[in-house]
N, C-alpha and C positions, 0 to 999 in steps of 0.2 A: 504494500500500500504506500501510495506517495508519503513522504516526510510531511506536508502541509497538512495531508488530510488525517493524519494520526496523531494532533498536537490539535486538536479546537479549545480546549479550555485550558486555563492558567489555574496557577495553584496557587496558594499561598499560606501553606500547613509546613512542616518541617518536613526531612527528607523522609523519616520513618511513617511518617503519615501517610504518604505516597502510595495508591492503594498496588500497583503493578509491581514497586521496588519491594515494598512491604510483605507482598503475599511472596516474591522471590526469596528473600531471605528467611521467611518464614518456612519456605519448605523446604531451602537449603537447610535448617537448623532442625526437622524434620526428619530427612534423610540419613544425615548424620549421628543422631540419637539413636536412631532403629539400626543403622550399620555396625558403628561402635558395641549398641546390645546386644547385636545379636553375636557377631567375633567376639566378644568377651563369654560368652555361654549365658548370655543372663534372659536372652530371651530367644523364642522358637524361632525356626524359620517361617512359620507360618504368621507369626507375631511382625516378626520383622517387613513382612509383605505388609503389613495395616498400614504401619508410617508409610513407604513408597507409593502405596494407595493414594494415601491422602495428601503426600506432598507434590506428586506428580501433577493431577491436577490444578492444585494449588498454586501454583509456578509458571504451570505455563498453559492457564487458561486464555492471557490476554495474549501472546504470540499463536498459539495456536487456532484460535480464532481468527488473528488477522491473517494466520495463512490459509486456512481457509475460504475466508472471505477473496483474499486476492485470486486464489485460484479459481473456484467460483463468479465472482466480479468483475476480476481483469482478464481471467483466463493468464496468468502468470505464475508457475512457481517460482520461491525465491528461496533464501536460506530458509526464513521462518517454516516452507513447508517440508524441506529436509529435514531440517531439526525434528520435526514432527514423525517425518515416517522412521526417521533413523529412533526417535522415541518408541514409537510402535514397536518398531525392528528386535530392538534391545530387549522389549517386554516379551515379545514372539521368543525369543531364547529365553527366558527365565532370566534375563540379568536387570531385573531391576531396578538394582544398586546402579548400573551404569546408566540407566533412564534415568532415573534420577535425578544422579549428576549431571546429568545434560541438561535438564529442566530449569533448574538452579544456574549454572550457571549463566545460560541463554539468557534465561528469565533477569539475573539480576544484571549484566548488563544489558537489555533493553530497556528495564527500567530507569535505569541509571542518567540512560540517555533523554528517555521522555519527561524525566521528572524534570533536568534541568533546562528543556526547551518551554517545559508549562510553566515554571516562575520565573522564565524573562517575559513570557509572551503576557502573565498576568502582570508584573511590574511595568511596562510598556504603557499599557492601557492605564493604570496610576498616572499618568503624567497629566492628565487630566483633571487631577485632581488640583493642581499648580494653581488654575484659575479659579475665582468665586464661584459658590455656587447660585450665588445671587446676584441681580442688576440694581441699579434703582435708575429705573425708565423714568425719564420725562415726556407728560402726558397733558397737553393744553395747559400748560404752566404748572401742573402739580406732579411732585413724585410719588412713584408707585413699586414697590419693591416685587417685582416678578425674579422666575426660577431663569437664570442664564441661560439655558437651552430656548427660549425662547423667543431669544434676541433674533432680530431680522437686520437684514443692510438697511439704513435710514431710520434705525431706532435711534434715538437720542437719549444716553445715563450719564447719570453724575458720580464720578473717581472720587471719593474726598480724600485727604492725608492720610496714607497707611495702609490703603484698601489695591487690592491687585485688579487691573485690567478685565475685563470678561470676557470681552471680544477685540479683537481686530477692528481699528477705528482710526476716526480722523479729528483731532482738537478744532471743533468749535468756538470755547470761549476758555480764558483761563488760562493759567500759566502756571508753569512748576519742572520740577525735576524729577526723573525717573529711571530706576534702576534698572537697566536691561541689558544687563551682564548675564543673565543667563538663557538669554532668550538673541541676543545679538552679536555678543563675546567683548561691548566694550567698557572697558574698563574703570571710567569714571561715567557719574550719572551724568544721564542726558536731558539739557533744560529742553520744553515743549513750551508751546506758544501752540495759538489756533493755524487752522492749516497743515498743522504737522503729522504725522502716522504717529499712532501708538499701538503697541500690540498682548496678543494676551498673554496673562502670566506675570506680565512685567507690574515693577512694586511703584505708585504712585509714593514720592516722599516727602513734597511740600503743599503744597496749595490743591482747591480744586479745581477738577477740569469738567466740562462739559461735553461730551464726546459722543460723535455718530456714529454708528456701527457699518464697516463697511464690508463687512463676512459675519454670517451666522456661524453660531457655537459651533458646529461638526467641522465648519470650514476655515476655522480659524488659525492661526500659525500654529500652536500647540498638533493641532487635528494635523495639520498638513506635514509637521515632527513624525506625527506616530504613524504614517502612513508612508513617509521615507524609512523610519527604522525597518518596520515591518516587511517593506519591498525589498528591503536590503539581505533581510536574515534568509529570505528564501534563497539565496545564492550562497549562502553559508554553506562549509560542509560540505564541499569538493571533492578531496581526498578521502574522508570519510564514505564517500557514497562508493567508491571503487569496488569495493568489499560488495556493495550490493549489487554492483554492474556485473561482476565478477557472478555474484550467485545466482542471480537470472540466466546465464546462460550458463554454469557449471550443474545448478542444483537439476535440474531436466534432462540434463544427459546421464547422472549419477542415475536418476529415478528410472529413468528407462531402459538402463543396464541392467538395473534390479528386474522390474519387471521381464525382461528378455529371459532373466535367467528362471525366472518362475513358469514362464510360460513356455519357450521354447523344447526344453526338455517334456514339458508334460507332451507339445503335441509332437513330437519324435520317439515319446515311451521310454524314457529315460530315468533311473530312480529319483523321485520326484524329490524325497527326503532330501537327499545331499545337496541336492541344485538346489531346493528352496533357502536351506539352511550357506550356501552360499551367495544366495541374496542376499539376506539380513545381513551376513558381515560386510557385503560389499555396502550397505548401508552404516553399519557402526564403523568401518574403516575409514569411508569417505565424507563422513558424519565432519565436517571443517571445522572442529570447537576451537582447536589449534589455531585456527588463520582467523574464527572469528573473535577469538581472544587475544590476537597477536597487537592488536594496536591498542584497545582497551585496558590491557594491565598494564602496558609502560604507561598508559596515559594516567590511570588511576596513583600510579605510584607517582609519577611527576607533580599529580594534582595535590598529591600529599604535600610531599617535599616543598614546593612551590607554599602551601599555606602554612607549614613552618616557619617560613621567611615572612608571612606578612603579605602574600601573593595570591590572591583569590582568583582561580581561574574555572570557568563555567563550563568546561565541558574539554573531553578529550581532542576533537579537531582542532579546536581553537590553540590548546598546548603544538600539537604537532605543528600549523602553520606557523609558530614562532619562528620552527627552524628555518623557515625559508624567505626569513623577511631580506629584504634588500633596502626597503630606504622606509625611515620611520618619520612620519609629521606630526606634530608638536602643536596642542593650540597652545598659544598665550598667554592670553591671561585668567589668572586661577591655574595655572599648569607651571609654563616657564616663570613664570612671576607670579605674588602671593595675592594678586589682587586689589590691595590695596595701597593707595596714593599714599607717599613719603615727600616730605619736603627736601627736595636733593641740592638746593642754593639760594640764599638769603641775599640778596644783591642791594647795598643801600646808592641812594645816590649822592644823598645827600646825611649828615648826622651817622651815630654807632650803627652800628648791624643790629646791636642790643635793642637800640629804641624801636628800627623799624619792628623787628619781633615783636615788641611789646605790646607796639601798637597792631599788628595785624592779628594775635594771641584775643587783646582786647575789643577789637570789634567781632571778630566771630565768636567769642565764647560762647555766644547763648546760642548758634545755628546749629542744627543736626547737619547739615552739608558734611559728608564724607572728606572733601578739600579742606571746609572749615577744621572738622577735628584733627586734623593732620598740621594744620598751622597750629592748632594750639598745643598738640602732640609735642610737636617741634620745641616752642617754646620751655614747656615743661621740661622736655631732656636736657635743656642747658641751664634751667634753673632759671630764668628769663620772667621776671613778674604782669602778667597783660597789667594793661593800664586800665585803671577802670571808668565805665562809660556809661552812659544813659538815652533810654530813647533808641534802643537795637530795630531794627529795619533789617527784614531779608528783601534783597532786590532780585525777585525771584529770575532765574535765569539769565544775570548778571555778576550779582556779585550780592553786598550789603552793605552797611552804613550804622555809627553810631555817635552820638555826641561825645567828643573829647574835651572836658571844660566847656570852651564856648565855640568848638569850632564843628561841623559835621568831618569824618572820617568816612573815607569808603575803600572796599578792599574787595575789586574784583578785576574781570575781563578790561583788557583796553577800549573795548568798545564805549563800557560806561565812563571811561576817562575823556574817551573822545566827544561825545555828548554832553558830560559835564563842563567842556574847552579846556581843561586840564593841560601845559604842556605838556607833550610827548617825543616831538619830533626827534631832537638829540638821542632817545633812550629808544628809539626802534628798533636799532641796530641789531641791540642787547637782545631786546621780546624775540627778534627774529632766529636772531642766534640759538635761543633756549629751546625755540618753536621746530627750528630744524634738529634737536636732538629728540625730534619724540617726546619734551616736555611740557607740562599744563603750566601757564604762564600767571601768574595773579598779582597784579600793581596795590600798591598801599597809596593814599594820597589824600591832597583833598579838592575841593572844588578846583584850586587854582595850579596845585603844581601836583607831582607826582614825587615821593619822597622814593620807594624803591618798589624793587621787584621779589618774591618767591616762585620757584619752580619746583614744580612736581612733578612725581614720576610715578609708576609702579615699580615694586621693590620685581628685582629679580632675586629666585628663592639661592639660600645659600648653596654653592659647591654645583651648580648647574652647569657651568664652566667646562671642571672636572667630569660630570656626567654626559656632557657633547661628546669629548672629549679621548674616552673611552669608549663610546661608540662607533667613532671614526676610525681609534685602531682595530675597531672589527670590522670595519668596513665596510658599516652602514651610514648611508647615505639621507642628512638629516635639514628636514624641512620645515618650515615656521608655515601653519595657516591660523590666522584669527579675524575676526571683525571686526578688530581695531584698525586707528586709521594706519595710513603709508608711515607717516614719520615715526612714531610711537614705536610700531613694527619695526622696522629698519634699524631704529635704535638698541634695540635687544638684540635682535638678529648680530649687527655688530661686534657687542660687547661678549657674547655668546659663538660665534667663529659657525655659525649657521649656514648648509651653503645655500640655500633658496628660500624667500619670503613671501610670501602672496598676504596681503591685505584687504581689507574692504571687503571679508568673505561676508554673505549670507549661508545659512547651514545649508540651503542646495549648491548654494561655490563651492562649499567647502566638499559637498558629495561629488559635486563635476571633478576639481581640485584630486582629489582623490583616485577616481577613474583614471583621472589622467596621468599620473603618476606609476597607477599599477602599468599601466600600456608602454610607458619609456621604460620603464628600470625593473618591473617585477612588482613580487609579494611586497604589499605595504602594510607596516605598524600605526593605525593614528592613536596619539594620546591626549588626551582633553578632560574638562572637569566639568563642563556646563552643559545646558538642554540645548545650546546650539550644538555641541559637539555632537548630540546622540545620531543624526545623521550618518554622519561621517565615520562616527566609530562600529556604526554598524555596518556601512559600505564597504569600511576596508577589507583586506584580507582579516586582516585582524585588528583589534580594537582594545586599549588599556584606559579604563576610567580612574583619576584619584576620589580612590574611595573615603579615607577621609575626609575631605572635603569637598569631593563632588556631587552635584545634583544625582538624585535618586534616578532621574533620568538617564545619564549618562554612565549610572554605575550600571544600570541594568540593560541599557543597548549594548554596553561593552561586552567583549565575550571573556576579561580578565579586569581584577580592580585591585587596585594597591592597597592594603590597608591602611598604610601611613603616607606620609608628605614625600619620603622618601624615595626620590626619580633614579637616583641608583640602580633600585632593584629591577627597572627597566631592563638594563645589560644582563644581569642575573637572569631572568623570564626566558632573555630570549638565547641565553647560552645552555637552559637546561632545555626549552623546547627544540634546540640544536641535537641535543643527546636525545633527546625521546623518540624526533626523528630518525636519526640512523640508527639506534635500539629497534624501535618500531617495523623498520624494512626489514633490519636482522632477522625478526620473529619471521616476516611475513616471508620471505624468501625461504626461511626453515622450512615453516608450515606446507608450501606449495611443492617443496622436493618432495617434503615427506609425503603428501599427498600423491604426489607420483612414483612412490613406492610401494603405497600398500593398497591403489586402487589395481593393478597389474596384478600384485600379489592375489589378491582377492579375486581377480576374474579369472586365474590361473587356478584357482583352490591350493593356492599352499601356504595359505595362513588360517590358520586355526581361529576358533570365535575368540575364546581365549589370550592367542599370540594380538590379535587384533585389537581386544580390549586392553590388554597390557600397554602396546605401542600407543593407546589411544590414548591412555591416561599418563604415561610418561611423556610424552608430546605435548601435553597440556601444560603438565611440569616444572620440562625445559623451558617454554615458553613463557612460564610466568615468573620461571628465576631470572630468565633474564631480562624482563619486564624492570625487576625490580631493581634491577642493580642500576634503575636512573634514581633510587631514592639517597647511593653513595654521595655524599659530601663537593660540590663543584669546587675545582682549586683554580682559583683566578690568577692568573700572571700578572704585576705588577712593571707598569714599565715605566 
């Protein structure tokens, strides 16, 4: 059955809850009781037969069903419905015990796999949740709080201070600043004025706004997010599906060997016992547990290993494409940088550095502006007393203003210097200068002159450098996309030895951006923190969310999340998804010899049920010891 159509609901219970993983390990644990009792003498063989009874079923009702189903529906066999006659098969000889095992372990990785495509595909749909569940519609000059799903293009609601966006709109009346860092990627908030877009999700954070909706709720940016991740994931899982490309056209020739040898001898009169009974092993011979567990145990062990370190990875495919990343993209900010604005140069032009601080500390002290706390930030770390003032004024999407003694202060954009007639001319230079390093420029002054300048920046996180750095000596190839502006961008990029930047993305750039990236150079890494990234990090080859600090969005489009700040372990991921890979092929390469030894063997009759099951279950073995040895310790070379 297609991947799409055996994953409709999300989950959001724990893994053991899982009712497919759940009933697997439960008749693994089943099996295993009645085997141990009964080799120990403590129980019959006929005793022993109850558990494999009920574990059988138990295990591999949900595969066995869907191979049925395909067979009947698609007219396709695939592994699932080998597994099953090889189940039969194994019961047809009295070995049980080997059914069993089969059951189990089929059973618990299929689960394994469905459980973690059902709680991204349920977290996804959470993203939803970002925006209100409420409007308050304006209705012939009165408000009416109606449910968000409601909204129409040409409704008219009112944002007030604090409240999230609900739809996709365009400012009407009203002015203010708005957070949409995680809906855009930029960095500092964005003043609105009428005529402006605003969109859903994002956090009104001063003043209100009046706003016309110009996408209904389904259709909104958020909506138009989850139907980019979602188009994305179906292209997941490439390599992983080989194994099933493989067993459509292996599992049906296997099957109609079997049957040849059932039937052929009966109508030539041949003793029917021995042919039949050399069906069945050709069935537990070429029963593939070996090849279908050859990539799921290194993966399982990798997924361990990996969340020892703090490395949350969502599913086996996703580890194995680590190893084949060639160039990995980077959003900005919240990823390469912490987010938030740092005062990076005090410039006076006139008077101490001291005063202007004091003075720029003192007129914002009382704004929530992100900018503003950062100048007073500033101030504070040097120990710098704000001056104190009266009569605070936010000059919404400007700047603000307070009384000093008897004079008004204002401390924003030059624009408001230039309206105010403020000189400037002399100090352009300067603004231009800061402006071309990717800094936020903020004048102190007053009506008549402009005393100095602060610039701002985002901090880039520590030792990021170092972590380029090390990637280059592995010879990935590492790229900046965010939807902040050019210069801002460029400025990181720089200071960080980055060698391609793309700016101005929206999260479909950033998905185009992406595409295009896989087509020049290969498998791509994106790493991102925010709901613009979920796009992208769901398009790439592969996808790393910072999970502590990133949107639930983007941790759960990712198909891997950090759990700490720490971009390090980036190089780490993808040096053990390096080992999981060539482990993995190891297994799979084993698996297919061996499978080309004891199908021959088996249509020959010179392996025994017996010799059959032995090689069966030592093959599974080998495969899983060496699965496991991606759980040894990685030893990183320092250069």
């Amino acid at each position: 059955m297609p991947q799409e159509e055996r994953h409709q609901d999300g989950f959001e219970g724990q893994w053991w809850e899982y009712p497919i993983l759940r009933n697997a390990l439960m008749a693994g644990v089943l099996a295993g009781v009645g085997f141990v009792l009964a080799h120990a003498g403590f129980i019959s063989e006929q005793v022993e037969l109850v558990f494999y009874a009920v574990a059988i079923p138990l295990g591999g009702y949900h595969w066995a069903r869907e191979a049925l189903e395909e067979l009947l529906v698609e007219h396709e066999i695939g592994i699932d419905f080998l597994m099953l006659a090889a189940t039969i098969g194994s019961g047809f000889l009295g070995l049980w015990d080997e059914a069993a095992f089969l059951v189990f372990l089929y059973g618990a990785a299929e689960g394994l796999e469905e459980y973690t495509y059902a709680r991204t595909r349920s977290a996804i749909r959470a993203l939803l949740d970002l925006a209100p569940k409420e409007a308050h519609l304006l209705q012939e000059g009165k408000e009416v709080t109606i449910v968000a799903e409601e909204l129409r293009p040409g409704d008219r609601f009112l944002v007030r201070p604090g409240e999230s966006i609900p739809t996709d709109g365009t400012v009407k009346s009203g002015t203010s600043s708005l957070d949409e860092s995680a809906v855009t990627g930029e960095s500092i908030p964005v003043d609105k004025g009428p005529g402006m877009p605003v969109f859903a999700g994002t956090l009104n954070l001063q003043g209100a706004l009046e706003v016309e909706a110009t996408a209904a709720f389904q259709d909104n940016t958020l909506s138009k997010i989850i139907h980019l991740v979602e188009e994305a994931h179906e292209r997941k899982g490439k390599s992983q599906q080989w194994i099933e490309r493989f067993g459509r056209r292996y599992s049906p020739v296997v099957l109609s060997a079997s049957l040849l040898f059932l039937i052929v001898p009966w109508l030539l009169g041949l003793p029917y016992g021995e042919w039949a009974v050399r069906a069945v092993v050709l069935l537990v011979a070429a029963a593939p547990c070996a090849l279908v567990m050859s990539m799921p145990v290194a993966m399982a062990a990798g997924i361990g290993s990996a969340g020892r370190q703090g490395i949350l990875i969502k599913g086996g495919a996703h580890l194995e494409h680590l190893g084949s990343i060639q160039t990995i993209a980077f959003d900005k900010t919240g990823t390469l940088t912490r987010g938030v604005p740092m005062v990076t140069d005090v410039i006076p032009f006139t008077g101490p550095m001291e005063e202007l601080l004091a003075l720029a500390a003192g007129v914002e002290y009382a704004s929530a502006h992100p900018l503003a706390r950062a100048i007073v930030d500033r101030a504070r770390s040097q120990g710098v007393v704000p001056v104190e003032v009266r009569d605070f004024e936010s000059l919404t999407g400007t700047g603000a203003k307070a009384l000093v003694g008897q004079t008004d202060w204002y401390v924003g954009k030059a624009d408001l210097f230039n309206k105010l007639g403020a000189r400037l001319e002399q100090n352009e230079e300067t603004v231009k200068q800061f402006q071309t390093q990717g800094k936020t420029v903020v004048l102190v002054g007053t009506g008549d002159e402009v005393r100095g300048l602060l610039a701002l920046q985002d901090r880039i996180r520590p030792g990021m450098k170092d972590v380029i750095h090390e990637l280059h000596a592995m010879g990935i190839r590492v790229v900046m996309l965010t939807g902040d502006h050019t210069q801002a961008a460029e400025a990181v990029a720089r200071a960080l030895d980055i060698d391609d930047v793309r700016a101005n993305l929206s999260p479909k750039d950033k998905v185009g951006a992406v595409h295009e990236l896989e087509q020049r150079f290969g498998a791509v890494l994106m790493v991102g923190d925010g709901i613009n990234d979920a796009p992208a990090l769901a398009a790439a080859t592969c996808g790393i969310a910072m999970g502590a600090i990133g949107s639930d969005a983007a941790i759960e489009a990712a198909d891997i999340a950090l759990m700490s700040e720490d971009l390090g372990k980036v190089a780490h991921a993808l040096r053990l998804g390096r080992r999981v890979r060539r482990i993995s092929r190891q297994n799979i390469v084993f698996s297919l010899i061996l499978l080309s030894i004891l199908i021959p063997s088996a249509l020959l009759g010179v392996l025994s049920v017996a010799a059959a099951v032995f090689i069966h279950e030592i093959s599974e073995l080998l495969a899983v010891a060496n699965g496991l040895r991606v759980r040894r310790p990685l030893h990183v070379s320092t250069s």
